[in-house]
KELUM-819534 format. One record per residue: chain; x, y, z of N, C-alpha, C in turn; residue number from 0. Coordinates in steps of 0.05 Angstrom, whole numbers, m for minus. Example, Ala and Ser with C-alpha at 12.3 -4.5 7.8 and 13.67 -1.06 7.14 Angstrom:
KELUM-819534
  chain    n.c1    n.c2    n.c3   ca.c1   ca.c2   ca.c3    c.c1    c.c2    c.c3  resi
      A     264    m114     156     246     m90     156     264     m66     156     0
      A     257     m45     142     273     m21     143     258       1     157     1
END
This chain:
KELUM-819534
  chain    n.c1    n.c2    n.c3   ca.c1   ca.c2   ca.c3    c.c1    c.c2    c.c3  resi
      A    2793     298    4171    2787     318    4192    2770     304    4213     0
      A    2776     306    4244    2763     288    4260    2734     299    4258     1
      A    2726     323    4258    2698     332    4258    2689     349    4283     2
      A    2666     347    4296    2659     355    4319    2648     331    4342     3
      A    2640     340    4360    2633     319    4376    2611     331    4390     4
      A    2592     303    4409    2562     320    4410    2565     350    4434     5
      A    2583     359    4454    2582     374    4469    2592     406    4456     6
      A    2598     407    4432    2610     419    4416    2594     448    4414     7
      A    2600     469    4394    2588     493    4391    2572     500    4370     8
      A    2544     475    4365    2535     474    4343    2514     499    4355     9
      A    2511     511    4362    2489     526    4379    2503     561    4371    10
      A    2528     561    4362    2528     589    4354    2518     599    4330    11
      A    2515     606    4315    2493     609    4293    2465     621    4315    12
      A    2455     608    4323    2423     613    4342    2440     636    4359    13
      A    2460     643    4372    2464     650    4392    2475     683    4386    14
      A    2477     682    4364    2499     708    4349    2470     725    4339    15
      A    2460     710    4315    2426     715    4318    2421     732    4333    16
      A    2410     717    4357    2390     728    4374    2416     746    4389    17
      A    2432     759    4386    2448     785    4399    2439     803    4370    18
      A    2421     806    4346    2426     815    4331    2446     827    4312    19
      A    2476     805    4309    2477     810    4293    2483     788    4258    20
      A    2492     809    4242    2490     798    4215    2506     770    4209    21
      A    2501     746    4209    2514     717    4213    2509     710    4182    22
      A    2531     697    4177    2523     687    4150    2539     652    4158    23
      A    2538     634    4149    2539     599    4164    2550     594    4141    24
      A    2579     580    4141    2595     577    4127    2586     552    4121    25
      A    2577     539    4096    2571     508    4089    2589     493    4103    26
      A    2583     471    4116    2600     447    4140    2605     457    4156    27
      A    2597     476    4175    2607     486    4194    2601     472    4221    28
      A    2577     456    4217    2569     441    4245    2583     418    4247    29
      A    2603     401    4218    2614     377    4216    2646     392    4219    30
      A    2652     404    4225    2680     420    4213    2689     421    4252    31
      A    2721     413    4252    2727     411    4275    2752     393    4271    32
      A    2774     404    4289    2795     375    4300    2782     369    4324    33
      A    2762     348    4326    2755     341    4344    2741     356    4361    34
      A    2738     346    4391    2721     359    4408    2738     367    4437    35
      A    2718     393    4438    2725     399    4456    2733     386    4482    36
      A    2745     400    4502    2755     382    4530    2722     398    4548    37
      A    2724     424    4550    2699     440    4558    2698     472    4554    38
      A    2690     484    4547    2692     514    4536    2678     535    4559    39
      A    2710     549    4557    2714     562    4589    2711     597    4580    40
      A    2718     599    4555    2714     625    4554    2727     642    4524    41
      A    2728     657    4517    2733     663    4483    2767     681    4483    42
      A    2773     674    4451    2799     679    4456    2790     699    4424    43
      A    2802     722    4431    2805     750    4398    2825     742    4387    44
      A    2827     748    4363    2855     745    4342    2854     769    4323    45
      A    2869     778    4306    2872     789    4274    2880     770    4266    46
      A    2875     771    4235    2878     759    4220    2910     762    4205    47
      A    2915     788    4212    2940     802    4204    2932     811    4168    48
      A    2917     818    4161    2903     820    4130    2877     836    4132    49
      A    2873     858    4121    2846     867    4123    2831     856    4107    50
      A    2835     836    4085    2823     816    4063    2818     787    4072    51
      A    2824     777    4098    2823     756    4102    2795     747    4104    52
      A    2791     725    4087    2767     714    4083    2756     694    4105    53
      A    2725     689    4109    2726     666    4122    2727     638    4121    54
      A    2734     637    4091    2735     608    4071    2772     601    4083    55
      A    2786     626    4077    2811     619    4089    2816     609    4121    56
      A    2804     617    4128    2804     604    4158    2791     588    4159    57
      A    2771     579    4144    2770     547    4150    2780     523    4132    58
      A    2805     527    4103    2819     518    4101    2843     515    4116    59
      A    2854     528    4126    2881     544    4138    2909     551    4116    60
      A    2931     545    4139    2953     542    4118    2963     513    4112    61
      A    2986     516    4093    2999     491    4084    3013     479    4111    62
      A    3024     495    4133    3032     492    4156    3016     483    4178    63
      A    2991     493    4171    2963     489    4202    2936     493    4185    64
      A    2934     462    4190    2911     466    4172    2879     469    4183    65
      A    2862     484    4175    2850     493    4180    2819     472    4189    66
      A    2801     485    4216    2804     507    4217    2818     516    4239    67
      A    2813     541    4238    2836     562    4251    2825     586    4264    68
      A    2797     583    4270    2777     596    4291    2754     585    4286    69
      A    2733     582    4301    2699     582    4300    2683     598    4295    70
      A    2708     625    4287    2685     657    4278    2707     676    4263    71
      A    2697     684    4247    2707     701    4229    2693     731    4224    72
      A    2705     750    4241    2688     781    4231    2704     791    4211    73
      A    2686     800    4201    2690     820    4170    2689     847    4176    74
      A    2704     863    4164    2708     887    4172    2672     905    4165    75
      A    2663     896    4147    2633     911    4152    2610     891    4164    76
      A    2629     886    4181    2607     865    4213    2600     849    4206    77
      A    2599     829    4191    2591     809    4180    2608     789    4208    78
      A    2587     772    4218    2595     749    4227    2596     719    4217    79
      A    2617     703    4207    2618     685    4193    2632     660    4209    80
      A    2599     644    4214    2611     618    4226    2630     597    4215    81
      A    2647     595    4221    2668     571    4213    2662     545    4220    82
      A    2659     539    4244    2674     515    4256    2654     516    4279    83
      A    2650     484    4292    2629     482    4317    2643     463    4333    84
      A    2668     450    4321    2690     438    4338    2719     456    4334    85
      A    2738     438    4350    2767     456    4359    2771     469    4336    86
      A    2784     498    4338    2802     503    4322    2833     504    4324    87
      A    2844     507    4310    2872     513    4318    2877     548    4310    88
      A    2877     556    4337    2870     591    4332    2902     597    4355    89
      A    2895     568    4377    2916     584    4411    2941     574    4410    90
      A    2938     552    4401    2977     550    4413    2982     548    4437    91
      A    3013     542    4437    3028     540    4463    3018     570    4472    92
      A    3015     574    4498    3012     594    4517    2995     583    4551    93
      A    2991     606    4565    2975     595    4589    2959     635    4597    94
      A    2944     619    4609    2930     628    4625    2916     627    4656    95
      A    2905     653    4669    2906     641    4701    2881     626    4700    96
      A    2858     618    4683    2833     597    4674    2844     579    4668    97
      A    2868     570    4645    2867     551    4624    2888     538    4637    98
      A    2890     507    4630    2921     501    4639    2934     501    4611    99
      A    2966     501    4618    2978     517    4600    2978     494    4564   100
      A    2981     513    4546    2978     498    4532    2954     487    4517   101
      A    2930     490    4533    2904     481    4516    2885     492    4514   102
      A    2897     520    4507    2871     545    4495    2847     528    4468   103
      A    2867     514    4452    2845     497    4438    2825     487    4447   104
      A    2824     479    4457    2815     452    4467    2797     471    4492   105
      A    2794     494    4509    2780     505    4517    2764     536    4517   106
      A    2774     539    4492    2761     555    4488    2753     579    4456   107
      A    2726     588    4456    2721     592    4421    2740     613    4409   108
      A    2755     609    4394    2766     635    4376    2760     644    4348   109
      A    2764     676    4358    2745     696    4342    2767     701    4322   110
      A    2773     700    4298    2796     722    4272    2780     736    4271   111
      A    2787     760    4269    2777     785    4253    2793     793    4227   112
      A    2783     798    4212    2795     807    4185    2806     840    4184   113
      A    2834     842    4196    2846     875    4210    2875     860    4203   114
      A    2890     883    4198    2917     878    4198    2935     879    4231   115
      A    2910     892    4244    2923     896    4272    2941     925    4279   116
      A    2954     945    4246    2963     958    4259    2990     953    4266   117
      A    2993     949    4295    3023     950    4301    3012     940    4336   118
      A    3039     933    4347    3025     925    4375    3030     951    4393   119
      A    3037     976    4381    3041     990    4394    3020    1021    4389   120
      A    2993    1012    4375    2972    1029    4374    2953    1034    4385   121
      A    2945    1049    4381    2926    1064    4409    2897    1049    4401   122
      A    2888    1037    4414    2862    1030    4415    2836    1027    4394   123
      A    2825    1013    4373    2812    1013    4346    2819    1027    4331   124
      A    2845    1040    4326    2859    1044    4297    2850    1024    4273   125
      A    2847    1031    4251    2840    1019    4234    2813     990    4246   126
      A    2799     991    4262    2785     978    4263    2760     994    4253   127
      A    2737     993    4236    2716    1002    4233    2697    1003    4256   128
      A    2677    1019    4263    2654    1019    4282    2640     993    4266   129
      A    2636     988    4256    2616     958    4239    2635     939    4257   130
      A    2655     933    4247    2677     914    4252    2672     913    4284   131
      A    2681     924    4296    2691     924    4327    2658     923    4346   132
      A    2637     932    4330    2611     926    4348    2607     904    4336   133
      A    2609     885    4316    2609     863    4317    2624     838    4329   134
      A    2652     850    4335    2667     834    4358    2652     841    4386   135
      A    2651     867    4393    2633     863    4431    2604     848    4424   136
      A    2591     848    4401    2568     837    4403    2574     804    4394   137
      A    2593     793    4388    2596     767    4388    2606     756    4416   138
      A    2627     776    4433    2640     766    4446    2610     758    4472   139
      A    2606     787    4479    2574     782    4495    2557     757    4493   140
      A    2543     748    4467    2537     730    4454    2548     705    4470   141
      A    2569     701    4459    2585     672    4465    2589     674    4503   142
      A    2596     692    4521    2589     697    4540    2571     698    4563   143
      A    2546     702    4544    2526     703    4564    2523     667    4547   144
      A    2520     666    4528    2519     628    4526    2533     607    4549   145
      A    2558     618    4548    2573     606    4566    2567     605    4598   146
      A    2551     620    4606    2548     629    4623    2571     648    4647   147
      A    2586     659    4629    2614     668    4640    2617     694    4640   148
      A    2630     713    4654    2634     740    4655    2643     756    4630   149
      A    2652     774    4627    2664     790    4606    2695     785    4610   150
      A    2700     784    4636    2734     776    4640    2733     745    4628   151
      A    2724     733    4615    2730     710    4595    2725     707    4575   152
      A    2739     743    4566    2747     743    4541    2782     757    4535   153
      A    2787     739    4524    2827     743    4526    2834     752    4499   154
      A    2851     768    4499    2870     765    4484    2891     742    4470   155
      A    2895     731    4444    2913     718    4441    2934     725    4456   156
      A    2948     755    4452    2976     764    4462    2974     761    4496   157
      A    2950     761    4507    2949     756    4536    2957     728    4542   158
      A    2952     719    4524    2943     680    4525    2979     671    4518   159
      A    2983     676    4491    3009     660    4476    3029     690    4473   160
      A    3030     716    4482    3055     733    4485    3081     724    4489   161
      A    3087     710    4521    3106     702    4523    3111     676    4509   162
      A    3100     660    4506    3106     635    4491    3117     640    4460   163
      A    3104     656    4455    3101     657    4418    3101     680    4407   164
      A    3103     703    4420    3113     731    4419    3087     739    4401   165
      A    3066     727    4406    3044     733    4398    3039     755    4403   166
      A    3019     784    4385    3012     812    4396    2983     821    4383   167
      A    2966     802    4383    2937     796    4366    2922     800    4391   168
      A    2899     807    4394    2890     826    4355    2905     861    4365   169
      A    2918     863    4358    2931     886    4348    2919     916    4349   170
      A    2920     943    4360    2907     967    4367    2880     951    4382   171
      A    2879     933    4400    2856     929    4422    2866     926    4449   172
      A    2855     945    4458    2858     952    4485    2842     937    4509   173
      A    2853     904    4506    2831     895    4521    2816     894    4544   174
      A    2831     907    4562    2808     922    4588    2789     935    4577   175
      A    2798     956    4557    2777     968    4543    2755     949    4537   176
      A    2758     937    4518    2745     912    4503    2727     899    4522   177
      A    2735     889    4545    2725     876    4563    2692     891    4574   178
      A    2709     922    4577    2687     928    4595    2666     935    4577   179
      A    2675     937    4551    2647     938    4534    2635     920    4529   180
      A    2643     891    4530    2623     874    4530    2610     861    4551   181
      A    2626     868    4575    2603     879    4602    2581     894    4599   182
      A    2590     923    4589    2562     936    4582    2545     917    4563   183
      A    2547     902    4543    2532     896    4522    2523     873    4544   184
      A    2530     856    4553    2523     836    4566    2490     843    4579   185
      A    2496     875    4598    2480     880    4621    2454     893    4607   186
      A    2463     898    4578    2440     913    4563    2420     891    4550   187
      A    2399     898    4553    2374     885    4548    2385     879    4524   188
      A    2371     857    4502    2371     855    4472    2348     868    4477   189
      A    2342     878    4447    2322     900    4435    2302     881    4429   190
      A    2277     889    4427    2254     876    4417    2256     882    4389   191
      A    2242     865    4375    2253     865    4352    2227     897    4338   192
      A    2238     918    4323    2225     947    4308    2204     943    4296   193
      A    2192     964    4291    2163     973    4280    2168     957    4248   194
      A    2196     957    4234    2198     953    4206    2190     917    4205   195
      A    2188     905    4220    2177     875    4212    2148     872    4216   196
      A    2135     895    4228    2109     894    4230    2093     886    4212   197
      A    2096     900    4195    2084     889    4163    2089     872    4151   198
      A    2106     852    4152    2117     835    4129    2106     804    4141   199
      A    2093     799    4127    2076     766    4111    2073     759    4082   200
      A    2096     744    4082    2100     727    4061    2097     699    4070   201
      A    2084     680    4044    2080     654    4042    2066     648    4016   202
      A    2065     619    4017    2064     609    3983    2047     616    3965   203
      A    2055     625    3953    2035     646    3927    2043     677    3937   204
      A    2060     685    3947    2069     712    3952    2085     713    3929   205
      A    2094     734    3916    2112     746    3901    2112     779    3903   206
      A    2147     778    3881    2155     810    3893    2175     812    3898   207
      A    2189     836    3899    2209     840    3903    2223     835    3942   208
      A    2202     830    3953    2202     821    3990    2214     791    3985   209
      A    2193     782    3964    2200     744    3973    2236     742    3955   210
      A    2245     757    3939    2268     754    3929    2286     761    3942   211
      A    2281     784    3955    2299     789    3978    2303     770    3996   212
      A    2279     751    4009    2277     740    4024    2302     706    4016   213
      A    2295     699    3997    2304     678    3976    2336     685    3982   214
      A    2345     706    3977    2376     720    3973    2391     715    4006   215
      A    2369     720    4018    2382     722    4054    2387     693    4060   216
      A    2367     674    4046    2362     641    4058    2381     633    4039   217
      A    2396     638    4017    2414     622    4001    2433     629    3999   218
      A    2440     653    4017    2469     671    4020    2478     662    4052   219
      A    2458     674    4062    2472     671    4097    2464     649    4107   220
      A    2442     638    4095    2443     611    4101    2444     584    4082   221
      A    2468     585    4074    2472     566    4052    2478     541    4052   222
      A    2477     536    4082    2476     508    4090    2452     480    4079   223
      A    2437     497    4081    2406     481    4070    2391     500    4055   224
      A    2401     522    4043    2386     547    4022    2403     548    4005   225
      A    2432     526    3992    2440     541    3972    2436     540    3947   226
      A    2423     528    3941    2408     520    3907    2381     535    3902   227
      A    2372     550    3925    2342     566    3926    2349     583    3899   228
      A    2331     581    3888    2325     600    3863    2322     638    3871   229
      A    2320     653    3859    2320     678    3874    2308     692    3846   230
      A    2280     677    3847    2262     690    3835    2234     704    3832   231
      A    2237     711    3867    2212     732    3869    2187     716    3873   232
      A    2189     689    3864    2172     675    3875    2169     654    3899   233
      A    2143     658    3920    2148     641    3945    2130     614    3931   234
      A    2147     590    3922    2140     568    3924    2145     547    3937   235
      A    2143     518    3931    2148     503    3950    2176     501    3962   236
      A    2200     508    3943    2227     497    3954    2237     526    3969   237
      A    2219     552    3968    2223     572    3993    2210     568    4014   238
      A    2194     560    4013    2176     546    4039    2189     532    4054   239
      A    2201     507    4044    2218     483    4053    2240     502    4072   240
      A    2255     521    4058    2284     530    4066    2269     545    4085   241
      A    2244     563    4087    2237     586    4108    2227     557    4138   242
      A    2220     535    4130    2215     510    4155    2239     513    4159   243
      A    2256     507    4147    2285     499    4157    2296     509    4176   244
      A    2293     542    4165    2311     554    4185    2295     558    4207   245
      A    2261     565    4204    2250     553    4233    2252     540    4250   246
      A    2266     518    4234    2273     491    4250    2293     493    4269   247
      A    2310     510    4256    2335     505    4266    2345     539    4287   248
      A    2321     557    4284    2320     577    4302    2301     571    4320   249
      A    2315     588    4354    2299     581    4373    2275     614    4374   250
      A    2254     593    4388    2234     609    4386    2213     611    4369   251
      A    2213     600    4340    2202     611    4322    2187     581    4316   252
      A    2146     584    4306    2138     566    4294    2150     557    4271   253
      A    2147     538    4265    2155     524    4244    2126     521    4224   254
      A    2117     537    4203    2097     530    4192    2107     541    4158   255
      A    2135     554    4162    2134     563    4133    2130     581    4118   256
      A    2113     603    4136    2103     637    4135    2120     644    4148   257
      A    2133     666    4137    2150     702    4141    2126     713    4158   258
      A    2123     715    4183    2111     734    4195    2134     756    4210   259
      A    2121     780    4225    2139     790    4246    2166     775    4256   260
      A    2157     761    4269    2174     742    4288    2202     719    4263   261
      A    2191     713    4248    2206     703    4230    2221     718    4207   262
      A    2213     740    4202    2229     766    4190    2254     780    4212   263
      A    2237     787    4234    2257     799    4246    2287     773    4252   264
      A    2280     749    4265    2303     730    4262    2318     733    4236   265
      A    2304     734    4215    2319     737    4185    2337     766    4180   266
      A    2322     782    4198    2328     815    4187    2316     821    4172   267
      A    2293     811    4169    2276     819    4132    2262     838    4136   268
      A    2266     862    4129    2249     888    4142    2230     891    4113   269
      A    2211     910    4122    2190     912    4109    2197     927    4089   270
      A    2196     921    4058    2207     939    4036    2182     941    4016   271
      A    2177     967    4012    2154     977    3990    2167     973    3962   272
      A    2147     964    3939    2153     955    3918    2145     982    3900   273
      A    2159     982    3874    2171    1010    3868    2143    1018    3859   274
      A    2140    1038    3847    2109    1051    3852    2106    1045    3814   275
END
């Protein structure tokens, strides 16, 4: 597999984050790539055609196209799951009035969602969940305002590869619709992060049912450099190490190793009372 290259999309992970929502970082995802991009102009939606489609399968692919086969994977209960930080093979032959014809790869990120799509002849988020579908406007926004690009650069596959490939993905989305809601999400402030991280400081010699939770979030969603973390209630040195890490590797946040406010809310670690 050629890999990624340095102009690439190692920066989504931080970028999905800070739109709030739920990202979990598929192990290799920052080495994972056919290569590199040409320059990334704007985002392309898909179904998966499967409401089970995993995001391990998309970044193997098929025996035919091998994977990966997008840079993002939504789960039908919003889960955002990074794949890939170089090309995928998601576009295919097609064109567009941005793209020249033919190299949707090569310019731009694609999203699977895990939806059967329905039919191409359904009315608008049929079978898509409210979880599901605010996790696609809040990724698409995301990767958008990154880009520095409008909401009109975000396409449809069937817009992109229809006539070429009788493509009709992603399936019951109405993408004018689509569009103008991630216009709205674009123009809306992100939220400061709630009253529920106020309370929460954890660090070494903490224990409890907070630091296990905490342990579970750093070796689940982030299992890139948290997957061997123990998830035993205790904050010692190799939770410390993984809570630097992801400091490290989130913008904004000191790097010293303490769960404060500011490093909970990046995690989502809300404040939880221990049973009485």
């Amino acid at each position: 597999m050629p890999g990624v290259g340095r102009g690439d999309s190692v920066w989504l992970a931080d970028v999905l984050r800070a739109e709030g929502l739920e990202v979990v970082e598929l192990p290799g995802w920052r080495q994972r790539g056919h290569g590199a991009f040409s320059d990334i102009r704007g985002v392309m939606v898909h179904h998966t055609g499967s409401d089970s489609a995993t995001a391990e399968s998309i970044a193997v692919g098929r025996p035919d196209l091998p994977g990966p086969l997008s840079q993002l994977h939504v789960a039908r209960d919003g889960t955002v799951t990074v794949v890939a930080a170089g090309v995928a093979w998601h576009a295919g032959a097609g064109s567009f009035s941005w793209l020249p014809a033919n190299t949707g790869n090569w310019h731009t990120l694609g999203i699977e969602c895990a939806n059967s799509g329905t039919s191409p002849w359904a009315p608008h988020r049929r079978n898509w969940p409210d979880e599901q579908y605010a996790a696609l406007v809040g990724s698409c926004a995301a990767l958008c305002r990154r880009l520095g690009r409008p909401a009109s650069r975000t396409i449809g596959h069937k817009e992109y590869a229809g006539r070429a490939q009788g493509k009709w993905d992603p399936g019951a989305i109405d993408m004018g619709t689509l569009r103008r809601d991630i216009a709205v999400r674009i123009a809306t402030p992100r939220p400061a992060p709630d009253d529920d991280y106020v309370g929460v400081l954890l660090q070494r010699g903490s224990t409890g049912p907070q630091v296990a939770e905490l342990q579970r979030r750093l070796r689940y969603a982030y299992a890139a450099y948290a997957g061997d973390l123990a998830i035993d209630g205790v904050f010692g040195p190799d939770t410390e190490a993984a809570v630097r890490e992801f400091q490290r590797r989130s913008t904004g946040l000191e790097v010293d190793g303490i769960v404060g406010p500011a490093t909970a809310a990046a995690l989502r670690l809300r404040l939880v009372s221990s049973p009485a």
